[in-house]
Each structure stands twice: as C-alpha cells, then as structure tokens.
C-alpha positions in Angstrom: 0.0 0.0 0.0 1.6 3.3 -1.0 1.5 5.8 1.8 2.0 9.6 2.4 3.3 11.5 5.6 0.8 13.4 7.2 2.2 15.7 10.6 -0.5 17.2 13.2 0.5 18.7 17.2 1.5 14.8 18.0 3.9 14.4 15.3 3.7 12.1 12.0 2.1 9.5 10.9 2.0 7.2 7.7 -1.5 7.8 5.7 -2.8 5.6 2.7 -1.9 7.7 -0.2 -4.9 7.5 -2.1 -6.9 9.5 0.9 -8.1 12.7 1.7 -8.0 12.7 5.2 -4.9 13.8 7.5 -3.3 13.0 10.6 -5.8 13.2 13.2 -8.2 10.9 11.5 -5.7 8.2 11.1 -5.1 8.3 14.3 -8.7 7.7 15.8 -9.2 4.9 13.0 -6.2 3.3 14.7 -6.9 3.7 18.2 -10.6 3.2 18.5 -11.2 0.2 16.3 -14.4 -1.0 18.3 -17.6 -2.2 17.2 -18.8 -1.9 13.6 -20.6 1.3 14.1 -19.7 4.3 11.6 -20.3 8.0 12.7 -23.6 7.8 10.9 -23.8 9.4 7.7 -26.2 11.5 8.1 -24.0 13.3 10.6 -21.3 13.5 8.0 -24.3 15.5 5.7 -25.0 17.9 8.3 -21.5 18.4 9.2 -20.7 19.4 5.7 -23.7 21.4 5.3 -22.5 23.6 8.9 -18.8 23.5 7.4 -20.2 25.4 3.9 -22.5 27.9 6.6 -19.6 29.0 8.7 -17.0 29.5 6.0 -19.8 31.8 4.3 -20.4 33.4 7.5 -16.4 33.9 7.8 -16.2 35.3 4.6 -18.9 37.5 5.3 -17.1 39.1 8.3 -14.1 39.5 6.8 -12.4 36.5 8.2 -12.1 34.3 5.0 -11.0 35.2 1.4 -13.8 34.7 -1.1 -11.5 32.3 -2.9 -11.3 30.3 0.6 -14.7 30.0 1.0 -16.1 28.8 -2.6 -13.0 26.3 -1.9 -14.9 25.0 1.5 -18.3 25.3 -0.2 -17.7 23.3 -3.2 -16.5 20.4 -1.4 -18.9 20.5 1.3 -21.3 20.1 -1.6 -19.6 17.0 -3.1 -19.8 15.6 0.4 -23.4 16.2 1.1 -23.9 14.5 -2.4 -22.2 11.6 -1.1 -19.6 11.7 -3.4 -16.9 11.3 -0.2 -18.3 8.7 1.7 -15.5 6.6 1.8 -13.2 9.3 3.3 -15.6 9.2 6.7 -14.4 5.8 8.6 -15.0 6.6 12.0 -16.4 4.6 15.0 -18.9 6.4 17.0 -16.9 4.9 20.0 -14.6 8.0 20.1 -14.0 11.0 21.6 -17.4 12.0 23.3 -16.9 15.2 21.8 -16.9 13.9 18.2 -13.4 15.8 18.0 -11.9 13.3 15.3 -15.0 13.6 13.0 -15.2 17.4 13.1 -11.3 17.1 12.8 -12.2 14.2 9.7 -14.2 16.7 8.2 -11.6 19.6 8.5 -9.2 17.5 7.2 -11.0 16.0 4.0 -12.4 19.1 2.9 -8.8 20.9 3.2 -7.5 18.2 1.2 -9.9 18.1 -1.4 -10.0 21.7 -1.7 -6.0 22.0 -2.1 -6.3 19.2 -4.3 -8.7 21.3 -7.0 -7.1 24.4 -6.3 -3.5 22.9 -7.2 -2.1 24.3 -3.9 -1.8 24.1 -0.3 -4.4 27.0 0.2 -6.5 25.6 3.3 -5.2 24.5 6.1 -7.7 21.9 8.6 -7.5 23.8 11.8 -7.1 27.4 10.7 -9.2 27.5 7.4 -11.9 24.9 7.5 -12.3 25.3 11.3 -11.9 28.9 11.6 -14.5 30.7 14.5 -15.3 26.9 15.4 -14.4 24.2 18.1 -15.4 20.6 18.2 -17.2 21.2 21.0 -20.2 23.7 19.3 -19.9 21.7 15.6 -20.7 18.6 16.5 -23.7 19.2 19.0 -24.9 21.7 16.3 -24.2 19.1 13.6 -25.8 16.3 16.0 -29.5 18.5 16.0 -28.9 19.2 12.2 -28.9 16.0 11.5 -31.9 15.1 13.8 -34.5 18.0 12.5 -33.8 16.9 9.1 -34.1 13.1 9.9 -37.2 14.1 11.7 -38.9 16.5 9.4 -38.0 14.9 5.9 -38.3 10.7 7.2 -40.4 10.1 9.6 -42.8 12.6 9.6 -43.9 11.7 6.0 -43.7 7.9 7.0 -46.0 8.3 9.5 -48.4 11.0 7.6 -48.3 7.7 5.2 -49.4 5.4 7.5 -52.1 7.5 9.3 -53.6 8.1 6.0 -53.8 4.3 5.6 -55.3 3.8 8.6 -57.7 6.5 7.4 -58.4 4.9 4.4 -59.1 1.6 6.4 -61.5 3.4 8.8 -63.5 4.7 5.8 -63.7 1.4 4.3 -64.9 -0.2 7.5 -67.8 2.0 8.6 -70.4 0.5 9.7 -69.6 -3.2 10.7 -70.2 -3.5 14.1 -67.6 -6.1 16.5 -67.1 -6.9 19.8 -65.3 -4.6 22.0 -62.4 -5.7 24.7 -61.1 -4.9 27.6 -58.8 -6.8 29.8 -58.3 -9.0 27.0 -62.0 -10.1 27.8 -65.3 -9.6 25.8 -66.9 -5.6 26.1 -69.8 -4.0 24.9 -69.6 -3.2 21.0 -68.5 -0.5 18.6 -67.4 0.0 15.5 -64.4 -1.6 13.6 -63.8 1.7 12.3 -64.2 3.3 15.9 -61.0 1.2 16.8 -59.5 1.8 13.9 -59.9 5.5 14.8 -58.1 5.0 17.9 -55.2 3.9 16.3 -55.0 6.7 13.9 -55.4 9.1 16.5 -52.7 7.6 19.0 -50.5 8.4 15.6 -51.8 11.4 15.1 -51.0 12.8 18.7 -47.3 11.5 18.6 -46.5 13.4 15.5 -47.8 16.6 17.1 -45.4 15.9 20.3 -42.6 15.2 17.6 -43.4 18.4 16.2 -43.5 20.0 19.7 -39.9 19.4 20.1 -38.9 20.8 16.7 -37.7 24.0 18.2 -36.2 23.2 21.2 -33.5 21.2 18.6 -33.6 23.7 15.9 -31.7 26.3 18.0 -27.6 25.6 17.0 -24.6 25.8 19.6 -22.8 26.7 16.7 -20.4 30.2 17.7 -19.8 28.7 21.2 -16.6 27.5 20.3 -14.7 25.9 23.5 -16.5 26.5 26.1 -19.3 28.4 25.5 -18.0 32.5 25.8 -17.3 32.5 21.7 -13.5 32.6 21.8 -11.6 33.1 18.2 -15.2 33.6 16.8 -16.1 37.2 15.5 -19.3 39.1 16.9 -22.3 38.0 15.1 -21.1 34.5 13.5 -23.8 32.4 15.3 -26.4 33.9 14.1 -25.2 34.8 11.0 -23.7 30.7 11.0 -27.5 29.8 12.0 -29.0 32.1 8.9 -26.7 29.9 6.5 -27.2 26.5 8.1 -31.0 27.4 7.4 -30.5 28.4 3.5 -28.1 25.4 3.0 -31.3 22.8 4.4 -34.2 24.5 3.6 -35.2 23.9 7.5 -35.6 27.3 9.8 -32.6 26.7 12.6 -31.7 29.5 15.0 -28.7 30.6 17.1 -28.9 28.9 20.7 -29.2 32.4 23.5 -27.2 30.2 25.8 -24.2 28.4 24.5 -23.3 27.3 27.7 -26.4 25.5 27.6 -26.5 24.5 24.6 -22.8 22.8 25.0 -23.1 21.4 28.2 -27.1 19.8 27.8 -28.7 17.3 26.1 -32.5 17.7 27.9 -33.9 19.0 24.4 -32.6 16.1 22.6 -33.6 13.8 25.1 -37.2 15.4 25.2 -37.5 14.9 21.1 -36.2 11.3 21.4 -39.0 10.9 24.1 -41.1 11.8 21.9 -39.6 9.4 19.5 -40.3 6.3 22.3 -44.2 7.5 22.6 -44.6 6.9 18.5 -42.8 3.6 19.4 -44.9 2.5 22.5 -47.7 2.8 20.1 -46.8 1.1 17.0 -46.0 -1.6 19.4 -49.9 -1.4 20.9 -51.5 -1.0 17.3 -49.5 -3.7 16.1 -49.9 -6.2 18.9 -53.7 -5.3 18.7 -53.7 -6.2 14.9 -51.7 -9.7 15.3 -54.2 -10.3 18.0 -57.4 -9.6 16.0 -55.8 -11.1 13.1 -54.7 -14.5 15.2 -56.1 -17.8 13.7 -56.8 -18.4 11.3 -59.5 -20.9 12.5 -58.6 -21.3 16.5 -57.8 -17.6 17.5 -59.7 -14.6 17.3 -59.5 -13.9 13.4 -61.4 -10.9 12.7 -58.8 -9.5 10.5 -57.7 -10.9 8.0 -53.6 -9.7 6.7 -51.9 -9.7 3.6 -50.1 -13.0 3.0 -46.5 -11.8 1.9 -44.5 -15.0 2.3 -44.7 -18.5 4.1 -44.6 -18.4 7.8 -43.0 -22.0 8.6 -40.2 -24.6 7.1 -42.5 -27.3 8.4 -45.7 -26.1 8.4 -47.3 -26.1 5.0 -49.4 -23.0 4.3 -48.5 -21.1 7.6 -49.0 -17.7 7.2 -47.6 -15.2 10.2 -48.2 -11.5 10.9 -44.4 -10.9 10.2 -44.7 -6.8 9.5 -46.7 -6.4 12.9 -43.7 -8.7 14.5 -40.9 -6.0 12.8 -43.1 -2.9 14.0 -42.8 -4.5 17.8 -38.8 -5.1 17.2 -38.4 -1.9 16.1 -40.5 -0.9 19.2 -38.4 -2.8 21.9 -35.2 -1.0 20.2 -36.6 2.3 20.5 -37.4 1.7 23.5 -34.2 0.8 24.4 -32.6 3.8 22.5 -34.5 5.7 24.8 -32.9 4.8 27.7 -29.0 5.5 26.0 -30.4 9.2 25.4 -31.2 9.6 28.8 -28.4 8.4 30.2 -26.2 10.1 27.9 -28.0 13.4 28.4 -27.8 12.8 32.2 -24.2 12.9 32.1 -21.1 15.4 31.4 -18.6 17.4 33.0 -18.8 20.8 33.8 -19.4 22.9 30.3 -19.6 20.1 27.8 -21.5 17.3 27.3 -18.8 14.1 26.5 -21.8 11.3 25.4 -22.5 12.9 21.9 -21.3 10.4 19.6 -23.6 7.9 21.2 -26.5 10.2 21.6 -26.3 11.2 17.8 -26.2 7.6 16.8 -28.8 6.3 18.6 -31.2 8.8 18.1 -30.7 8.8 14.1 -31.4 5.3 14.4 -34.1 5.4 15.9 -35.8 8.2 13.5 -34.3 5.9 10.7 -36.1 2.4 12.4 -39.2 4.3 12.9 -39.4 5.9 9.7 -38.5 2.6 7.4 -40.7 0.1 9.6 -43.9 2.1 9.6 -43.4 2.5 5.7 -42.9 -1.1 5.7 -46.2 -1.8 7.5 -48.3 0.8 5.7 -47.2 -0.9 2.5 -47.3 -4.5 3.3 -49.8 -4.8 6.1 -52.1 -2.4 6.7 -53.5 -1.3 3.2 -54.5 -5.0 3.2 -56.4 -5.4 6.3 -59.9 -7.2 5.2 -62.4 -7.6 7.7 -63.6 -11.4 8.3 -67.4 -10.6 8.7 -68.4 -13.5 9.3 -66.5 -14.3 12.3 -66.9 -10.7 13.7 -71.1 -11.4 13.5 -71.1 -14.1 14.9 -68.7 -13.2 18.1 -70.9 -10.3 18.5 -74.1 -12.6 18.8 -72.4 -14.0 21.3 -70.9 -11.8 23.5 -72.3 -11.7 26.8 -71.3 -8.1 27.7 -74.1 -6.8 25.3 -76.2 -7.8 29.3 -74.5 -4.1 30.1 -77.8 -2.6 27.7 -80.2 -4.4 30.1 -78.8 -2.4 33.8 -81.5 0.5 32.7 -83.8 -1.6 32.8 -83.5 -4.8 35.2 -80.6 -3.3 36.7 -76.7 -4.1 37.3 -77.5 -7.4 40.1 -80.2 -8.6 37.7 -78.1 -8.4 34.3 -75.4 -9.7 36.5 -77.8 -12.8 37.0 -78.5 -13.4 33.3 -75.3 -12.8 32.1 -74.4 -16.2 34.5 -77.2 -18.1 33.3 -76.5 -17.6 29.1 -72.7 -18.9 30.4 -73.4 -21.5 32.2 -76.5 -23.0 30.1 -74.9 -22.1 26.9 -77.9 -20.1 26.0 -78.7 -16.6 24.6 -78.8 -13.6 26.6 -82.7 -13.3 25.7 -83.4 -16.7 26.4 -81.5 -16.5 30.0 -83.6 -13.5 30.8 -86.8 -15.3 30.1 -85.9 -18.1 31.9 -85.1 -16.1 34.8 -88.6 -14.8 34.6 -86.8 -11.3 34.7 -87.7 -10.1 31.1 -89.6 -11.9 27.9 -87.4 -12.6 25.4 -88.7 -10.5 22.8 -88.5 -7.5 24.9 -85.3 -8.4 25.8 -84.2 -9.2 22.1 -85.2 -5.4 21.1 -82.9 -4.3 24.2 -79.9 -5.9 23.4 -79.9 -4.8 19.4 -76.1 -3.7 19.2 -76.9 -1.0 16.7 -78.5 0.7 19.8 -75.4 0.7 21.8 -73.1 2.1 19.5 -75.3 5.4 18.5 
C-alpha cells in the first residue's frame, strides 16, 4: 500500500496515499477500532452542510477570502452529495466530543480543496475550522442532523401510515364487532371506531414530535470551546444559523445560551421521548392487529392480513403476521434507545457534554427504524387489512357483555344474573332472561340490538 506522511501537534504518521483525510483521523481509526458502528452518515451530511455555513459566515465578516470560502463550499457540496463517503471511517466509540469527525471533516475538505485548487491554500485547523471548536460543531451538527431526519423521514412515513389507517376506517364504517377490555369480551363498537383509535394515538405523537422541533432547531454553533465565543467574530452564530438554514431549507436558529447549549442534552432527550411514545404505540397497534388477526381458524380472526411470504419450514401453508412482529422489534429497540439518550444526556462534565457520539447515533437510528418500519407496515400490512365478517357477526351474537344494555332496565344485580345463566346453560342472553322470569325474550331481544349501543 503506498502511503504519504501526514504531521499534526503529535507528530507524524504514515497515511494511505490514495486519501483525503490527514493525521488526526488516522489516528482515531487506529486507536478506537471497536464495534462496527460508523459515525452515521447523516451526521457526515449535516456536518458538511454547517462546514459550507460558517466558511460563508467567515467570509462575510471579513475573516475568510472569497477564494477560501467557494473552496470549502464546493466540497462540502460534493460531500453532502455523497460523493466522499468513503473518506468518513470513524467509529462512533470516540471521543465524546466527536473531535476526530469534526477534525475528519476539517481534514477532508482541506485536502480536497488543495487538491482542485493545485495548492496548499487551506489548512484543517485554521481555514476549514476557523471561528469553530469541536465542541459547538458537532452538538450543532448532531441537532442538524436530527431535524432533518425528523422533518424529511419520519414525519412523512408516519403521515403515510395515518392516511392508511384512514383509508381503512372509511372502508370499514359500519360493521359493528365486539369490544375488549382486559383481553375479555366488552360491549360493542365500530371496527372503524377502533380503527380511529389507532390513527389518532399516531396522530398525537406526531404533534409531540413536532413540539420538540424548536427546542432542537436552535444551533450551539459560535460557542466555540466553552461556550464564551473565543476566536469567533461578533455576530457568527447567528449569521452561521441564517446559513445552516439556507443550506437545508429547514428554519434553525442561534442557541441564547451556548453554555447551555454545549453542556445539555434535555432537548434532545425530550425529542427522542417523543420518539419512544410513536414507538410504545406502534407496538400497541401492532400487537392489537396480530391479535385480531390470530387464527386463522382457532384464534380470534377478525382481521384478516396480507399474506406476503410462508410463515414456517415445516408447516405447509402457515401464514404469520411478520410486519406487525418487525413494528414491535423496532418498538423494543426504540425503547431501548431511549434509555442510552437519557443516560447520555444525564451525564457530562462541567461545560460540555462528553456522550455525543452515542447520543447522535442512537437517536438517528431510531428516527431511521421508525421511519422505514412504519413504511414497511403501511405498504405490506395495513393497506391489506380485510375484515372477516363472518367471524366478527357471529362473536358479536355471542358476546355476553351486550347484558350491560339491560342495567336501565332490570338493573346491574339482575343483568349480572342473566349474564351467568346464558354462560353457564350455553344459551342466549334473551333466552336466560326469560328463563329467569326477569324479562320476555322478545323485549329483551329489542334491548340488546347492538346497533343501539353504539349510536
């Protein structure tokens, strides 16, 4: 392998020749080879896109040559376009600063950009990182990455899968079933009131996502080191913030308290919590639906799912409610993710927060999980749910909680006594009332008509 010599504070180190990044990332990629997790990518995007907003902030105050900044810019553009992944091989287990990917960043882009401009113009610290530290890039880069994760992934995917469970509750009016409580027969409502519950459950978590949109929108970006702004010119954040917001077509602000916003993590923590609520129900809507669904012939089986591919080696023609399984998996991790954020944003010394590389990892996976499994079940399950009529009628005529229509009229000690007597005789709820002598079974027919219970 041919190699270069690349020199930072430490001294110099041997670099593969073919790549753009310097001294400081070779080091990290030696010393923290843990794990297979990357510094996710979409950090990497939102790094570049901050790198292209300061140097244009820089130039703007006089701090950077035009030349300079169109230098930064361009690259930064190639990166977001992905066409430098390869040069970003860092593990998340770093630095809990992210100091070697901003530094992996600073390092790449001067590279590239010497390398188009034919000379050593840029140089990683002073140039690319100019008004910047580590320590107010990557927790701005970290809530770049997770608005536009947010705003542009799993905000549509679920808007796609509430209008599916729309679509379903439209389709479904009318068909009265068999409530349940306590995993035990109710009185009845509408398929499509249940349905409604689901949508709505998904409906309120977005809006709590969205609640939390500008508690992370607001950047630490012109903190630099500790918070007071050192080496950064008055009026970069904001002026940083205005550019970050052009660059992603998303509105981001400076943060009033850097030493907050350096320091904390309660915002990001409050979004992800949001996060776990989508999850804790995806994981009740989708447990409900493999429950209603279960069967075919000895469970419940009002539902009736998609078959999308065979559920068993050994068992011919098993079919198994395998999105509504992923949606819970997904769940459970979430859930789990949830617990790393808290931690994470629990922790810290003093005027930094050293957990960011795990916090930004976790929490884009879990807008990324979210996002592709509720797409997955809004293509492959849901829009396929069919309602098994037959078996929904005829659990409704048999459900002994429709009784709860008769306490107006016989009362709750009476209804009580009927309900017993259908069980135990295996007999209609009319017929037990008759033969109780407590209510002829016509009258008592007319009574328990569900349609009356659901108006």
């Amino acid at each position: 392998m041919e190699v270069r010599i690349e020199h930072d504070s430490m001294g110099e180190i041997e670099v593969e020749a073919s790549r753009l990044w310097g001294a400081q990332t070779e080091r990290s990629r030696r010393n923290f080879r843990i794990g297979d997790e990357k510094m996710p990518i979409e950090i990497i995007r939102a790094f570049a896109g901050l790198k292209a907003a300061a140097a244009r902030a820089n130039c703007e105050l006089g701090k950077l040559p035009p030349e300079k900044c169109n230098l930064i810019c361009g690259v930064c553009d190639e990166i977001y376009e992905g066409k430098l992944d390869s040069e970003f091989p860092l593990s998340v287990w770093q630095t809990g600063s992210g100091t070697q990917t901003n530094m992996n960043l600073n390092e790449v882009i001067a590279n590239r950009a010497n390398i188009i401009a034919g000379d050593k113009l840029l140089h990683p610290n002073d140039t690319v990182n100019m008004s910047q530290s580590s320590n107010d890039t990557f927790p701005s880069a970290m809530r770049i990455a997770a608005v536009i994760a947010i705003k542009k992934g799993l905000i549509p995917a679920a808007e796609r899968l509430i209008s599916a469970f729309s679509a379903l509750e439209k389709e479904n009016e009318g068909i009265i079933k068999v409530g349940r409580t306590h995993l035990q027969d109710a009185v009845p409502l509408y398929l499509s009131q249940e349905i409604s519950g689901w949508r709505t459950a998904l409906e309120r978590d977005i809006e709590m996502i969205r609640s939390a949109m500008p508690f992370i929108s607001k950047l630490a970006l012109g903190g630099t080191a500790v918070g007071t702004g050192l080496n950064a010119p008055d009026g970069f954040d904001a002026l940083a913030a205005k550019y970050v917001s052009e660059y992603f077509g998303e509105a981001f602000s400076t943060d009033e308290n850097k030493f907050r916003a350096l320091s904390t993590l309660s915002d990001i923590a409050m979004a992800h919590g949001a996060l776990k609520c989508l999850a804790c129900d995806l994981m009740k809507i989708a447990n409900d639906i493999r429950l209603l669904s279960s069967g075919p012939r000895c469970g419940i089986g009002e539902l009736r799912l998609p078959e999308n591919e065979p559920g068993s080696s050994i068992m011919p023609g098993k079919v198994n409610p395998t999105q509504c399984e992923m949606v819970t998996m997904v769940a459970a991790r979430v859930m789990g993710n949830d617990t790393t954020v808290s931690v994470a944003a629990s922790q810290g010394n003093m005027e930094l927060n050293v957990y960011l590389p795990v916090t930004a990892y976790t929490f884009l996976q879990s807008a990324k999980l979210l996002a592709d499994a509720m797409d997955s079940f809004e293509k492959n399950c849901v829009r396929g749910i069919k309602p098994n009529k037959k078996k929904i009628e005829e659990y409704l005529s048999r459900s002994l909680m429709l009784i709860t229509a008769l306490n107006g009229e016989i009362g709750y000690e009476n209804a009580a006594r009927v309900a017993k007597c259908a069980l135990n005789d295996d007999i209609s709820l009319a017929e037990a009332a008759e033969k109780l002598g407590i209510l002829k079974k016509e009258k008592a027919e007319e009574l328990l008509n569900p349609e009356n219970m659901v108006k």
